[in-house]
C-alpha positions, 0 to 999 in steps of 0.5 A: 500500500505504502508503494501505491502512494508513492509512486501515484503520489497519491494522498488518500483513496477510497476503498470498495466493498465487494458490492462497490460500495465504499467501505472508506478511506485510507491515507497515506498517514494511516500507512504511516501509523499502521507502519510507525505508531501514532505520529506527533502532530504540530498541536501536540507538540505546541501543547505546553504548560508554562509556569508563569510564576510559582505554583501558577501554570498557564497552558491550553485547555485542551491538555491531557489530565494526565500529561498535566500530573506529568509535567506539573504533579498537580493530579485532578481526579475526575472520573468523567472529563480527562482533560482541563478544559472539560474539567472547568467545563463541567464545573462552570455549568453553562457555556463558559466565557473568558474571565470565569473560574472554578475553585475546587478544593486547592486549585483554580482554573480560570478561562483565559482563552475561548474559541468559539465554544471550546475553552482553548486556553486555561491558567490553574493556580496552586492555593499553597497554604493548602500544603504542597509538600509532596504532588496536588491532588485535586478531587473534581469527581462525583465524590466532591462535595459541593460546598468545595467547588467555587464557580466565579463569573467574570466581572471584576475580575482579571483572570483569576478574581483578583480586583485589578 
C-alpha cells in the first residue's frame, strides 16, 4: 500500500466493498501509523504548560489530565472529563466565557482563552497554604462535595478574581 502512494503520489483513496460500495478511506498517514505508531502532530507538540510564576501554570485547555500530573504533579481526579478544559467545563455549568473560574478544593482554573465554544486556553493556580509538600491532588469527581467547588463569573475580575 505504502508503494501505491508513492509512486501515484497519491494522498488518500477510497476503498470498495465487494458490492462497490465504499467501505472508506485510507491515507497515506494511516500507512504511516499502521507502519510507525501514532505520529506527533504540530498541536501536540505546541501543547505546553508554562509556569508563569510559582505554583501558577498557564497552558491550553485542551491538555491531557494526565500529561498535566506529568509535567506539573498537580493530579485532578475526575472520573468523567480527562482533560482541563472539560474539567472547568463541567464545573462552570453553562457555556463558559473568558474571565470565569472554578475553585475546587486547592486549585483554580480560570478561562483565559475561548474559541468559539471550546475553552482553548486555561491558567490553574496552586492555593499553597493548602500544603504542597509532596504532588496536588485535586478531587473534581462525583465524590466532591459541593460546598468545595467555587464557580466565579467574570466581572471584576482579571483572570483569576483578583480586583485589578
Amino acid at each position: 500500500m505504502f508503494d501505491f502512494f508513492q509512486r501515484s503520489h497519491t494522498r488518500a483513496v477510497a476503498v470498495l466493498n465487494e458490492f462497490g460500495g465504499v467501505a472508506g478511506f485510507i491515507t497515506i498517514r494511516d500507512v504511516l501509523r499502521f507502519i510507525f505508531g501514532e505520529l506527533a502532530t504540530k498541536k501536540e507538540e505546541a501543547a505546553t504548560v508554562e509556569e508563569i510564576e510559582p505554583h501558577v501554570f498557564e497552558l491550553p485547555g485542551d491538555v491531557k489530565l494526565t500529561e498535566l500530573f506529568r509535567l506539573t504533579g498537580i493530579k485532578i481526579n475526575d472520573p468523567r472529563m480527562t482533560t482541563v478544559a472539560g474539567v472547568a467545563f463541567r464545573h462552570i455549568d453553562c457555556l463558559p466565557k473568558v474571565g470565569d473560574k472554578i475553585t475546587v478544593d486547592n486549585l483554580t482554573i480560570a478561562v483565559l482563552e475561548m474559541d468559539a465554544h471550546r475553552i482553548s486556553r486555561v491558567r490553574l493556580a496552586v492555593d499553597t497554604e493548602e500544603s504542597l509538600e509532596s504532588d496536588t491532588t485535586v478531587s473534581a469527581g462525583e465524590e466532591s462535595p459541593i460546598e468545595n467547588t467555587e464557580v466565579t463569573g467574570s466581572t471584576q475580575e482579571n483572570g483569576l478574581g483578583e480586583a485589578g
